[in-house]
mmCIF entry with sequence, helices, sheets and N, C-alpha, C, O atoms, coordinates in Angstrom:
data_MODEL
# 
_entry.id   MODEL 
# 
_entity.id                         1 
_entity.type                       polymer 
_entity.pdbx_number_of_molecules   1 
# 
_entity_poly.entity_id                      1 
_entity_poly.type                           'polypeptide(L)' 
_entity_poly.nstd_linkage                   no 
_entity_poly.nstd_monomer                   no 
_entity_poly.pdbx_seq_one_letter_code       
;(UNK)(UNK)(UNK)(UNK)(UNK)(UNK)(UNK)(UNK)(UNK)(UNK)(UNK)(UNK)(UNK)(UNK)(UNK)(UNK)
(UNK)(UNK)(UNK)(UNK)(UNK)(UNK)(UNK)(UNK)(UNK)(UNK)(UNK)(UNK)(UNK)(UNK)(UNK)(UNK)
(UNK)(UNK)(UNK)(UNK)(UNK)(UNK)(UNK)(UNK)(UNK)(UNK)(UNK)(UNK)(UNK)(UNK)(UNK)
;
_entity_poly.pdbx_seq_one_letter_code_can   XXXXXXXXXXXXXXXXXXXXXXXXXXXXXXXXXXXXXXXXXXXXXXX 
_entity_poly.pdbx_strand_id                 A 
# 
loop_
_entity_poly_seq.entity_id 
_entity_poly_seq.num 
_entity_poly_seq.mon_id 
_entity_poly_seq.hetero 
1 1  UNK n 
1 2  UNK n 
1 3  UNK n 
1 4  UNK n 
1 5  UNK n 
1 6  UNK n 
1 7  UNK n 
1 8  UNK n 
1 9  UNK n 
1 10 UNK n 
1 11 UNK n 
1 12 UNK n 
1 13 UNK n 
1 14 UNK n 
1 15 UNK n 
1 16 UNK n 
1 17 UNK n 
1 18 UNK n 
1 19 UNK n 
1 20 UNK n 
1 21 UNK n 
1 22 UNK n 
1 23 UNK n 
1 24 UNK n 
1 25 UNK n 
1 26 UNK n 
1 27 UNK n 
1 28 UNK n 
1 29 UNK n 
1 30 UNK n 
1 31 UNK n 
1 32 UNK n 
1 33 UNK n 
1 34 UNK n 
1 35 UNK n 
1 36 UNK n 
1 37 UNK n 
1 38 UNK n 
1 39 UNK n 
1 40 UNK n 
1 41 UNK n 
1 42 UNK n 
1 43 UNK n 
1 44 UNK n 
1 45 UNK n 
1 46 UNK n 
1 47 UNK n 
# 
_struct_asym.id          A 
_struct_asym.entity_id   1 
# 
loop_
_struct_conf.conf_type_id 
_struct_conf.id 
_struct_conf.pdbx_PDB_helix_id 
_struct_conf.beg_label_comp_id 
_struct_conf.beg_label_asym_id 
_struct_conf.beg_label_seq_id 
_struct_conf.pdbx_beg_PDB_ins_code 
_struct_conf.end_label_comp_id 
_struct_conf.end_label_asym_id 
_struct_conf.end_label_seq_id 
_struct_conf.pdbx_end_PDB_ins_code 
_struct_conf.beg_auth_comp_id 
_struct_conf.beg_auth_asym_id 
_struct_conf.beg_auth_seq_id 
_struct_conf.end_auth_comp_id 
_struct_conf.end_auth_asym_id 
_struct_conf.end_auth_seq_id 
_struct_conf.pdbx_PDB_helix_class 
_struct_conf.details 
_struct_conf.pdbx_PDB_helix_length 
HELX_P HELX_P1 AA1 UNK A 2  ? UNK A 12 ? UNK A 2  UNK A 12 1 ? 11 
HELX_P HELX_P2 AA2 UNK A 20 ? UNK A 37 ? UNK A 20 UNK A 37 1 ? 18 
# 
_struct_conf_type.id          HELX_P 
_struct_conf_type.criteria    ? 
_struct_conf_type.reference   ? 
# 
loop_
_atom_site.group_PDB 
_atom_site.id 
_atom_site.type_symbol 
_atom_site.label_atom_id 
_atom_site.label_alt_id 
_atom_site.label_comp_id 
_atom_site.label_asym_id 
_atom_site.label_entity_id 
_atom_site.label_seq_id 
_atom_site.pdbx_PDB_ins_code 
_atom_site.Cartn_x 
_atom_site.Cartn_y 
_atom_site.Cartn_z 
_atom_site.occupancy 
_atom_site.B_iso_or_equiv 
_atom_site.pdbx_formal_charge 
_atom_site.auth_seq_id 
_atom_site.auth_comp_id 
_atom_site.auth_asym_id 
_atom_site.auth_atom_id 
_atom_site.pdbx_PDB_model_num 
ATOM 1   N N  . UNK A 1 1  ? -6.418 2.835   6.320   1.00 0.00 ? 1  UNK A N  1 
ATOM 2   C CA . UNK A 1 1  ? -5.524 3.326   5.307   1.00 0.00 ? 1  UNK A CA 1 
ATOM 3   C C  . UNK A 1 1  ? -5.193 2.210   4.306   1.00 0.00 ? 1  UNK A C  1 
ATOM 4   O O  . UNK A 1 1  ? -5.249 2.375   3.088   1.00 0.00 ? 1  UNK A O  1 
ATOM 5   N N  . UNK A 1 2  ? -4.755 0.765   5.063   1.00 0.00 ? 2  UNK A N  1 
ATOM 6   C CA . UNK A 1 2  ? -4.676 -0.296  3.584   1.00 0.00 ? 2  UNK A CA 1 
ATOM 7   C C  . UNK A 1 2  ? -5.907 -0.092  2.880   1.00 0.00 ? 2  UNK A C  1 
ATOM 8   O O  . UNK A 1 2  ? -5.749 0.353   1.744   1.00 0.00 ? 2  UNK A O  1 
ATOM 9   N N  . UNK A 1 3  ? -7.086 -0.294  3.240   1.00 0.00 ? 3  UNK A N  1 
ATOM 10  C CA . UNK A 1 3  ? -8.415 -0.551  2.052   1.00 0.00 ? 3  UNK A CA 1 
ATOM 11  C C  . UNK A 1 3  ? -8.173 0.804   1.338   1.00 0.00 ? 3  UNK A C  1 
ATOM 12  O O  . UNK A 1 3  ? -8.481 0.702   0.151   1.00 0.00 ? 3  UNK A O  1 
ATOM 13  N N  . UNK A 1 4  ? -7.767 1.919   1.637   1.00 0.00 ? 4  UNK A N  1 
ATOM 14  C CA . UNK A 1 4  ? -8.002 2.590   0.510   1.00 0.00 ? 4  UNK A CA 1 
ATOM 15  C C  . UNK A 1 4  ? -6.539 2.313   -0.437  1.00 0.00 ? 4  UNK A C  1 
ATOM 16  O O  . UNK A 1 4  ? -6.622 2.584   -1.635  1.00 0.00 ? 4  UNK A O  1 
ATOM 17  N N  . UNK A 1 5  ? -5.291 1.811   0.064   1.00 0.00 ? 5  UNK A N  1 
ATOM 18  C CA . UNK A 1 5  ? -4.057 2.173   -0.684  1.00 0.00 ? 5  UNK A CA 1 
ATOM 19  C C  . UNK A 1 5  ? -4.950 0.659   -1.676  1.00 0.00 ? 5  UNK A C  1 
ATOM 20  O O  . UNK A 1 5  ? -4.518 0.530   -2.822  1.00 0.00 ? 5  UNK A O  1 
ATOM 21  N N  . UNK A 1 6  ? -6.040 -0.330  -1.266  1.00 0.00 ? 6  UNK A N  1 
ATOM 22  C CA . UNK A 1 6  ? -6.327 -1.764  -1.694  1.00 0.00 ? 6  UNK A CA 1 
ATOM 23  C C  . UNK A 1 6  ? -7.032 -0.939  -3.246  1.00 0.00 ? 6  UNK A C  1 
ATOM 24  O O  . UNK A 1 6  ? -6.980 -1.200  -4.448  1.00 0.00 ? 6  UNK A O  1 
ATOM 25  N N  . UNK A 1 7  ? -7.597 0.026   -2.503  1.00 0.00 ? 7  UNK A N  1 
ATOM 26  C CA . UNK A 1 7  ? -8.745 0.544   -3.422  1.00 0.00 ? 7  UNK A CA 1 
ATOM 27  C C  . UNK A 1 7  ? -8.318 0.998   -4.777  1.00 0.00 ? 7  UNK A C  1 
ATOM 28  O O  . UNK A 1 7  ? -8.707 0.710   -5.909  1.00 0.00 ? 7  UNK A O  1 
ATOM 29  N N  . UNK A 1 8  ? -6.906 2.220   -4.068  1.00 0.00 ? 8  UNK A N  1 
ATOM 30  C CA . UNK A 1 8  ? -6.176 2.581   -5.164  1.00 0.00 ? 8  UNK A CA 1 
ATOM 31  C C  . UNK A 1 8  ? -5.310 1.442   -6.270  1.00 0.00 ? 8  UNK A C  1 
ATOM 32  O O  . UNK A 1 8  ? -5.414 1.569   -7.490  1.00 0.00 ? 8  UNK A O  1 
ATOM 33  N N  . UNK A 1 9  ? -4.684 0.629   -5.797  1.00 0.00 ? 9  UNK A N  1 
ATOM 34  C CA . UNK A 1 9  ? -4.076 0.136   -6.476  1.00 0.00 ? 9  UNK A CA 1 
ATOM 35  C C  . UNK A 1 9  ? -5.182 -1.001  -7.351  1.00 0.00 ? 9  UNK A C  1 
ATOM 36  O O  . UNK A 1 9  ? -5.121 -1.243  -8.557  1.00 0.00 ? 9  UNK A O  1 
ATOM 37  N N  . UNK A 1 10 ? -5.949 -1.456  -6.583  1.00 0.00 ? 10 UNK A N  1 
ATOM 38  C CA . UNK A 1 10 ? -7.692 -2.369  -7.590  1.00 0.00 ? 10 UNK A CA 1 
ATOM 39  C C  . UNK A 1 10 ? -7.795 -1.590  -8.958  1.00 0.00 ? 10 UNK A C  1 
ATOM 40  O O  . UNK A 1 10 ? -7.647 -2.097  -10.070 1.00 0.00 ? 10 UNK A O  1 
ATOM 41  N N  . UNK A 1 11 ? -8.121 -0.055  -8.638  1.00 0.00 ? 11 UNK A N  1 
ATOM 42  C CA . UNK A 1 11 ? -7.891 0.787   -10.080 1.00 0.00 ? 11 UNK A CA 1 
ATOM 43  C C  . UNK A 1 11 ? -6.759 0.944   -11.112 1.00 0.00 ? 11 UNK A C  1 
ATOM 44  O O  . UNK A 1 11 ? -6.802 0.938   -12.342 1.00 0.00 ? 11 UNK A O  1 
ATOM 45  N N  . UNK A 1 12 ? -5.875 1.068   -10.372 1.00 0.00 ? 12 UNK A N  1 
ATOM 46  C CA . UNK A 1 12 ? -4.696 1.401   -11.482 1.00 0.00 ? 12 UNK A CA 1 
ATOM 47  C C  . UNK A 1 12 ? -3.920 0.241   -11.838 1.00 0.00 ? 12 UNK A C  1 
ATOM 48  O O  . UNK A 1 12 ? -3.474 0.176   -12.984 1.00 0.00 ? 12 UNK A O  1 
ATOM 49  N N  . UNK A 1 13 ? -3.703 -0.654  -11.039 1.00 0.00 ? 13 UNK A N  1 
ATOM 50  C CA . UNK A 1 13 ? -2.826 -1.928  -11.824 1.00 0.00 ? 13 UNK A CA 1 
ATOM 51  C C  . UNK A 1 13 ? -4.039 -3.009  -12.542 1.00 0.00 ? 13 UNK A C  1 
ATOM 52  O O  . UNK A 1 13 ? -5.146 -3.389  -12.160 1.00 0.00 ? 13 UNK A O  1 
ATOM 53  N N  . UNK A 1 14 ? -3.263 -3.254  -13.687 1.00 0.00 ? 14 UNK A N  1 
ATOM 54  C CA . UNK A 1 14 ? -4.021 -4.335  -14.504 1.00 0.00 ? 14 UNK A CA 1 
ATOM 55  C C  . UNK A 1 14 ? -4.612 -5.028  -13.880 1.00 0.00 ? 14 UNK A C  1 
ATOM 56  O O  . UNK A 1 14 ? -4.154 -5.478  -12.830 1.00 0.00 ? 14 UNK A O  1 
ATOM 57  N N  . UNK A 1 15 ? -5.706 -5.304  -14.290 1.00 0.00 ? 15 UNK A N  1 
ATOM 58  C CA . UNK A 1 15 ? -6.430 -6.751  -13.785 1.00 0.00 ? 15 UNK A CA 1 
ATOM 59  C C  . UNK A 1 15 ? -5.906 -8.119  -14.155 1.00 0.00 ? 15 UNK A C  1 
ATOM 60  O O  . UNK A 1 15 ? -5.858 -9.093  -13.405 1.00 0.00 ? 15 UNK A O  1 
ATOM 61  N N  . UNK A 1 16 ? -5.590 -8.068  -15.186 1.00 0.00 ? 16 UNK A N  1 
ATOM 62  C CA . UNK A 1 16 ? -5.235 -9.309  -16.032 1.00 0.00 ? 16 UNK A CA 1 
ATOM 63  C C  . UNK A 1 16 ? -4.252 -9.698  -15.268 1.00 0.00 ? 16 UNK A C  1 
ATOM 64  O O  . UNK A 1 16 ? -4.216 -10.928 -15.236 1.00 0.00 ? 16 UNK A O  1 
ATOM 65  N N  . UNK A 1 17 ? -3.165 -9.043  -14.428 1.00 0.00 ? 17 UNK A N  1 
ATOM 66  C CA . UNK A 1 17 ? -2.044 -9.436  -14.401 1.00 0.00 ? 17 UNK A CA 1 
ATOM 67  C C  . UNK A 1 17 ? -2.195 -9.592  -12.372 1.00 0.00 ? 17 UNK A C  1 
ATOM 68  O O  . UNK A 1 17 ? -1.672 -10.569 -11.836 1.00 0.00 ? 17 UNK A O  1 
ATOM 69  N N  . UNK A 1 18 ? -2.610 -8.997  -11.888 1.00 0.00 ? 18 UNK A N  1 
ATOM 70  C CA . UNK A 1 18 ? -3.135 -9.138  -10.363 1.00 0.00 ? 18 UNK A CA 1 
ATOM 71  C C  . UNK A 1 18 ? -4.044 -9.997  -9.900  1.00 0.00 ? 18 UNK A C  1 
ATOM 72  O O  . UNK A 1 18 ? -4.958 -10.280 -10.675 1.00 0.00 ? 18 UNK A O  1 
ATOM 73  N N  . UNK A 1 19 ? -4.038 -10.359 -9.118  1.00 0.00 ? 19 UNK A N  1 
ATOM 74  C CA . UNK A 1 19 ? -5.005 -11.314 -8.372  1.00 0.00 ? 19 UNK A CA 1 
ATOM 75  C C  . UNK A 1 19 ? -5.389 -10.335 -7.408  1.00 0.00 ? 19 UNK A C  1 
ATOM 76  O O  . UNK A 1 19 ? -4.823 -9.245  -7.318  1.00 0.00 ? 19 UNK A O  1 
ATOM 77  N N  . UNK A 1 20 ? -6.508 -10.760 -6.557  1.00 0.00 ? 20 UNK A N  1 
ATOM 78  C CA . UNK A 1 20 ? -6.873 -9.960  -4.941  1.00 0.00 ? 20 UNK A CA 1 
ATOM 79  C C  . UNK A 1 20 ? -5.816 -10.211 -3.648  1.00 0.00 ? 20 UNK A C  1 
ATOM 80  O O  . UNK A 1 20 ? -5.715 -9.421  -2.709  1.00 0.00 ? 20 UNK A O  1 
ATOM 81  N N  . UNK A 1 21 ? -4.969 -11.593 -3.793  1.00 0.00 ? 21 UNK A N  1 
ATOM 82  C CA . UNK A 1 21 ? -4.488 -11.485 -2.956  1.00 0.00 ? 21 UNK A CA 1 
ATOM 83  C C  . UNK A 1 21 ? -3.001 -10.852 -3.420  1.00 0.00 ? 21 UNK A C  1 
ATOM 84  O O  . UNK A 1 21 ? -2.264 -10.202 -2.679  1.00 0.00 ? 21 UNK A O  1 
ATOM 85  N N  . UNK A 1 22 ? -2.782 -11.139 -4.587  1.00 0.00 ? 22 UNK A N  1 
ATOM 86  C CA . UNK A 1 22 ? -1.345 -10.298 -4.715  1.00 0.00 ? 22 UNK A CA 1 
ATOM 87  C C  . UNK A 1 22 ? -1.383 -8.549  -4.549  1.00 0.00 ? 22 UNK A C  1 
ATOM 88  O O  . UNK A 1 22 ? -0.560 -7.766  -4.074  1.00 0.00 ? 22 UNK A O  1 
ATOM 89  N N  . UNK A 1 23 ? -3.051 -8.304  -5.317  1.00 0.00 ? 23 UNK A N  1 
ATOM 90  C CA . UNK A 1 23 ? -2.716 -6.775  -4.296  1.00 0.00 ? 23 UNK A CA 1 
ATOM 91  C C  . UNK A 1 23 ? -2.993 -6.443  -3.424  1.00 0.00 ? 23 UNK A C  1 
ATOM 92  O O  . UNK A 1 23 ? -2.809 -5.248  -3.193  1.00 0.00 ? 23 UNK A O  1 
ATOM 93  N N  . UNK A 1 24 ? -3.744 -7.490  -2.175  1.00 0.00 ? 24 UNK A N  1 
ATOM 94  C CA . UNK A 1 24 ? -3.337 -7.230  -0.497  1.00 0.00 ? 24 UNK A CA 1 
ATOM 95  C C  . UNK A 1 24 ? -1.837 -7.128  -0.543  1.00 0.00 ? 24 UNK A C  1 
ATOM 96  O O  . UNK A 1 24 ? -1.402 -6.038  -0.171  1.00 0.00 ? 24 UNK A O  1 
ATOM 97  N N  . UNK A 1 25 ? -0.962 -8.012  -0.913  1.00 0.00 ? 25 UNK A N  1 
ATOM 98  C CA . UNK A 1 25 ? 0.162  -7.888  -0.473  1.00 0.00 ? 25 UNK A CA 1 
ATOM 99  C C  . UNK A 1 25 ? 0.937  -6.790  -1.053  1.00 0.00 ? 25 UNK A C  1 
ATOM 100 O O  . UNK A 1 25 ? 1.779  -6.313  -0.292  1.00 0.00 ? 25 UNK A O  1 
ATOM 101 N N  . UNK A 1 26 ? 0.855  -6.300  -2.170  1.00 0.00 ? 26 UNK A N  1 
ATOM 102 C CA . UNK A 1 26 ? 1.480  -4.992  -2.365  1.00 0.00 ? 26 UNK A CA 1 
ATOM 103 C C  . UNK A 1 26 ? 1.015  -3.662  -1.869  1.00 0.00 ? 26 UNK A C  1 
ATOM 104 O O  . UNK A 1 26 ? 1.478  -2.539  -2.071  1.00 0.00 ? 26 UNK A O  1 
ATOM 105 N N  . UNK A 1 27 ? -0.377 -4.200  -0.923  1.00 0.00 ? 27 UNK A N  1 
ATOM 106 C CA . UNK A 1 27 ? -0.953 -3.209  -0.534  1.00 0.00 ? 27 UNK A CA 1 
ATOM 107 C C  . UNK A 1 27 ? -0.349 -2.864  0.744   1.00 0.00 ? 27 UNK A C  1 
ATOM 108 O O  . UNK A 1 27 ? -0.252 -1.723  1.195   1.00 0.00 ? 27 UNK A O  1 
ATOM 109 N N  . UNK A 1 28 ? 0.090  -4.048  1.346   1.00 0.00 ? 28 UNK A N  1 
ATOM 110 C CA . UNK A 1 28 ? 0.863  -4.219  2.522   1.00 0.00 ? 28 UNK A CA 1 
ATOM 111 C C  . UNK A 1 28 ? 2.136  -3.739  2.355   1.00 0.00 ? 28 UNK A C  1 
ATOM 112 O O  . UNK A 1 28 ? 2.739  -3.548  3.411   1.00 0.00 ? 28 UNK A O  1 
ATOM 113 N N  . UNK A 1 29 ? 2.662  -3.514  1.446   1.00 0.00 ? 29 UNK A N  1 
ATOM 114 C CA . UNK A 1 29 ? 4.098  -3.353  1.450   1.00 0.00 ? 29 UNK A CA 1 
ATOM 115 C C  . UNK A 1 29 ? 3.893  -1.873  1.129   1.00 0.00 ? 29 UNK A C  1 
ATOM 116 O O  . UNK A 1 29 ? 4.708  -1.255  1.815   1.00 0.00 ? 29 UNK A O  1 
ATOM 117 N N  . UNK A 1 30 ? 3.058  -0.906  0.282   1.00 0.00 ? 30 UNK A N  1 
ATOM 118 C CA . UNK A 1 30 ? 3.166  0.101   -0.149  1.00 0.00 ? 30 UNK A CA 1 
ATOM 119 C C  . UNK A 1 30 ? 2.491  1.021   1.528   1.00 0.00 ? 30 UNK A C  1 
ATOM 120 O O  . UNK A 1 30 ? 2.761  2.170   1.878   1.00 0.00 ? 30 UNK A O  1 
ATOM 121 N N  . UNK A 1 31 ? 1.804  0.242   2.082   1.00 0.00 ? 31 UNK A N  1 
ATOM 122 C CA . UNK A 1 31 ? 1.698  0.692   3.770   1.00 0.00 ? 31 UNK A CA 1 
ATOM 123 C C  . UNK A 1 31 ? 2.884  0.913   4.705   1.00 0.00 ? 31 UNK A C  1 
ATOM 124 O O  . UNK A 1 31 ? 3.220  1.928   5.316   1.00 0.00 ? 31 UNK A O  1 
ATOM 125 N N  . UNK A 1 32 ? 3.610  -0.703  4.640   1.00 0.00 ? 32 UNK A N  1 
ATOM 126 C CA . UNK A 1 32 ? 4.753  -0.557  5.452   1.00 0.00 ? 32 UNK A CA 1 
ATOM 127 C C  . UNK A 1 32 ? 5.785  0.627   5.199   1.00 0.00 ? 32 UNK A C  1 
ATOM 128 O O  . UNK A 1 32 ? 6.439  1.102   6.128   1.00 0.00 ? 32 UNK A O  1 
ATOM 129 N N  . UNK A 1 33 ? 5.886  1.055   3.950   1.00 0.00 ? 33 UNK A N  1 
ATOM 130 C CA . UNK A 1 33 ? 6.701  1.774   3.167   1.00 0.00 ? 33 UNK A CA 1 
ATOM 131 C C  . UNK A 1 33 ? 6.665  2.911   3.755   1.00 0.00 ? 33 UNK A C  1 
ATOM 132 O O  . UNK A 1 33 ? 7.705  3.318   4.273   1.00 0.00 ? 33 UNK A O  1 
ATOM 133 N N  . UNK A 1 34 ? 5.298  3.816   3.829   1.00 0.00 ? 34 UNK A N  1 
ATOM 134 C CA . UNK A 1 34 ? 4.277  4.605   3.906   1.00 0.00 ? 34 UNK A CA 1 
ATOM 135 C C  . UNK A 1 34 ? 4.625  4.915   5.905   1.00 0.00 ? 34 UNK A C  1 
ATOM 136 O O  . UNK A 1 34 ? 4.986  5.912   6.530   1.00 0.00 ? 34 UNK A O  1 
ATOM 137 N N  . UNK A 1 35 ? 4.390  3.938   6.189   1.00 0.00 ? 35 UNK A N  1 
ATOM 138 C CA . UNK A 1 35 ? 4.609  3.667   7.839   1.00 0.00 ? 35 UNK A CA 1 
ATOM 139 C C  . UNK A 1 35 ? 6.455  4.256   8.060   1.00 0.00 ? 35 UNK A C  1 
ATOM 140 O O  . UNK A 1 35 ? 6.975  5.247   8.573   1.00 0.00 ? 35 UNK A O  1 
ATOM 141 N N  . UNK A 1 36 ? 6.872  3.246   7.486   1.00 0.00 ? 36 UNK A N  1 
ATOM 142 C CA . UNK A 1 36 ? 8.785  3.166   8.039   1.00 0.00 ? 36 UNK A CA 1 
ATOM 143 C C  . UNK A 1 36 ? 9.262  4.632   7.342   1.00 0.00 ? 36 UNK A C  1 
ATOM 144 O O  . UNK A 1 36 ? 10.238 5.156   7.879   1.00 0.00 ? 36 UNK A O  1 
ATOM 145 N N  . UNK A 1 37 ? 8.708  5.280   6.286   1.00 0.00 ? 37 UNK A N  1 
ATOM 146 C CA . UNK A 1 37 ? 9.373  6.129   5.877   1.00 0.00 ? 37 UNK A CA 1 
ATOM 147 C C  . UNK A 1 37 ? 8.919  7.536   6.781   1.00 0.00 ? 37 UNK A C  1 
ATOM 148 O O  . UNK A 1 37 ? 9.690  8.464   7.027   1.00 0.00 ? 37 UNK A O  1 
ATOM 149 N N  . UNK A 1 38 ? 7.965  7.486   7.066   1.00 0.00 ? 38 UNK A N  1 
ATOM 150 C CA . UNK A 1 38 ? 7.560  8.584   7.941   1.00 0.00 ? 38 UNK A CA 1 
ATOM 151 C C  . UNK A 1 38 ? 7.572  9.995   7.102   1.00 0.00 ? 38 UNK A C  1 
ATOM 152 O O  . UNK A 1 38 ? 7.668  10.028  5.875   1.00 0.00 ? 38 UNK A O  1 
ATOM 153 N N  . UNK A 1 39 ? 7.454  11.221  7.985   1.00 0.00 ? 39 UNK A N  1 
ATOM 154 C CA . UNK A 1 39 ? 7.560  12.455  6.967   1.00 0.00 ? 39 UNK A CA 1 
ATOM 155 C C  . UNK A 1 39 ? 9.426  12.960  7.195   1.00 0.00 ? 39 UNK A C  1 
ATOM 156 O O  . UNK A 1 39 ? 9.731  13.887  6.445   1.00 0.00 ? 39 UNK A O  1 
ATOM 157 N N  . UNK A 1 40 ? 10.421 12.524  7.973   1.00 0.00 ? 40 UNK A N  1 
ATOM 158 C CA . UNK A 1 40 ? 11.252 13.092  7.702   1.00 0.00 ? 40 UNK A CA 1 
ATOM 159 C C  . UNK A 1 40 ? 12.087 12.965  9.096   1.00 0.00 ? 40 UNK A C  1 
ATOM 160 O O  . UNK A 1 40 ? 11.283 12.857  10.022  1.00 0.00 ? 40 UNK A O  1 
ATOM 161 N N  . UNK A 1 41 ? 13.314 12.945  9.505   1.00 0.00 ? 41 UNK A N  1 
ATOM 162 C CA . UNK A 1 41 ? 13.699 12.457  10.581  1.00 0.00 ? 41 UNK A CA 1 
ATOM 163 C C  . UNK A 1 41 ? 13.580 11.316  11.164  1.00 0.00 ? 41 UNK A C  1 
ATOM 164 O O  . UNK A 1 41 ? 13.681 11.153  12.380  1.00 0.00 ? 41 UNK A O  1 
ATOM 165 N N  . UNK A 1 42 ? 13.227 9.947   9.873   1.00 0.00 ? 42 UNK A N  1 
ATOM 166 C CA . UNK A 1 42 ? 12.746 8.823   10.318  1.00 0.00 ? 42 UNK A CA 1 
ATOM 167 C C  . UNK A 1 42 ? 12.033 8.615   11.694  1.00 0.00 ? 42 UNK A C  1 
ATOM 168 O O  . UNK A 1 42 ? 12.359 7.725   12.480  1.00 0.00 ? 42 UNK A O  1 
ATOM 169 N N  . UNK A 1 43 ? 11.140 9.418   11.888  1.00 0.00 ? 43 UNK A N  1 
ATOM 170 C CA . UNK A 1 43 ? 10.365 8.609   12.635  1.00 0.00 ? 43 UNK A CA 1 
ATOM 171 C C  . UNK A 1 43 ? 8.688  8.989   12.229  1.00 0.00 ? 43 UNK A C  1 
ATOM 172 O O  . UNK A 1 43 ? 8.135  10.051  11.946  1.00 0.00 ? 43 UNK A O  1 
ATOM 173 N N  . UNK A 1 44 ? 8.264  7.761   12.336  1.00 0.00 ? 44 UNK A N  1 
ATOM 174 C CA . UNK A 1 44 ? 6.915  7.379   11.942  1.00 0.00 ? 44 UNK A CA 1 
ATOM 175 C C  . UNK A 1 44 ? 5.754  8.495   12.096  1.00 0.00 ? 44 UNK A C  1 
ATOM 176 O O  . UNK A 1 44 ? 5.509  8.887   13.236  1.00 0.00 ? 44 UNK A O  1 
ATOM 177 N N  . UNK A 1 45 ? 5.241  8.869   11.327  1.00 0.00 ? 45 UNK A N  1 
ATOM 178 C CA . UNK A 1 45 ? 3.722  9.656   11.880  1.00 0.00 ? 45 UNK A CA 1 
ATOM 179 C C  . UNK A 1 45 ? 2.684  8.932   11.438  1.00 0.00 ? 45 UNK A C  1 
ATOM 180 O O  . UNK A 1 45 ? 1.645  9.520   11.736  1.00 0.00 ? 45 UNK A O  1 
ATOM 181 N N  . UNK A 1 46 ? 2.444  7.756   10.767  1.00 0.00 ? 46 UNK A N  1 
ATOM 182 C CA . UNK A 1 46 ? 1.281  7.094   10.281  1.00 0.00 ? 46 UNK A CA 1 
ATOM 183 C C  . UNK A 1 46 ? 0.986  6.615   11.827  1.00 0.00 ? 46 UNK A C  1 
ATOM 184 O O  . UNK A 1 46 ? 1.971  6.515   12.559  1.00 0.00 ? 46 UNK A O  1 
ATOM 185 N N  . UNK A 1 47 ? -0.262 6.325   12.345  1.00 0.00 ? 47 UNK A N  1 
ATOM 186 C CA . UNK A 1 47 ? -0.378 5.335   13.075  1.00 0.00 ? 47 UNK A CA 1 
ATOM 187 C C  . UNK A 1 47 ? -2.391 5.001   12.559  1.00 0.00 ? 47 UNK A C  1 
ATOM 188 O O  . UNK A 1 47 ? -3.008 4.059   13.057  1.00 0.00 ? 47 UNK A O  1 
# 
Protein backbone atom coordinates (compact mmCIF):
# COMPACT_ATOMS: atom_id res chain seq x y z
CA UNK A 1 0.00 0.00 0.00
CA UNK A 2 3.00 2.71 0.68
CA UNK A 3 4.50 2.13 -3.04
CA UNK A 4 1.35 2.88 -4.43
CA UNK A 5 0.28 5.98 -1.90
CA UNK A 6 4.72 6.58 -3.17
CA UNK A 7 3.34 6.23 -6.66
CA UNK A 8 0.45 8.50 -6.18
CA UNK A 9 1.93 11.23 -4.60
CA UNK A 10 5.50 10.90 -7.38
CA UNK A 11 2.51 12.11 -9.79
CA UNK A 12 0.74 14.76 -8.24
CA UNK A 13 3.17 16.78 -6.06
CA UNK A 14 5.71 18.95 -7.85
CA UNK A 15 8.86 17.69 -8.68
CA UNK A 16 10.72 20.76 -8.31
CA UNK A 17 9.78 21.07 -4.86
CA UNK A 18 10.07 17.11 -3.53
CA UNK A 19 12.86 15.02 -3.29
CA UNK A 20 12.42 10.91 -3.20
CA UNK A 21 13.08 10.84 0.19
CA UNK A 22 10.78 13.62 1.34
CA UNK A 23 7.99 11.75 -0.45
CA UNK A 24 8.81 8.40 1.32
CA UNK A 25 8.18 10.32 4.25
CA UNK A 26 4.93 11.88 3.44
CA UNK A 27 4.21 8.70 2.08
CA UNK A 28 4.65 7.34 5.48
CA UNK A 29 2.64 9.67 7.18
CA UNK A 30 -0.33 9.71 4.62
CA UNK A 31 -0.18 5.58 5.51
CA UNK A 32 -0.02 6.04 9.18
CA UNK A 33 -2.99 8.38 8.79
CA UNK A 34 -4.74 5.86 6.54
CA UNK A 35 -3.80 3.00 9.26
CA UNK A 36 -4.81 5.08 12.78
CA UNK A 37 -7.89 6.48 11.22
CA UNK A 38 -9.44 3.27 10.30
CA UNK A 39 -13.10 3.16 8.70
CA UNK A 40 -14.97 4.29 11.83
CA UNK A 41 -15.12 3.31 15.53
CA UNK A 42 -11.40 3.89 15.62
CA UNK A 43 -10.25 0.81 15.11
CA UNK A 44 -7.90 -0.09 12.36
CA UNK A 45 -8.90 -2.20 9.21
CA UNK A 46 -5.71 -1.52 7.09
CA UNK A 47 -3.35 -4.27 7.84
Amino acid sequence: MKAEIIRHLSVYLPASAYDPDEIGIKAGAVLAHIYSAGLGGGAPVYH
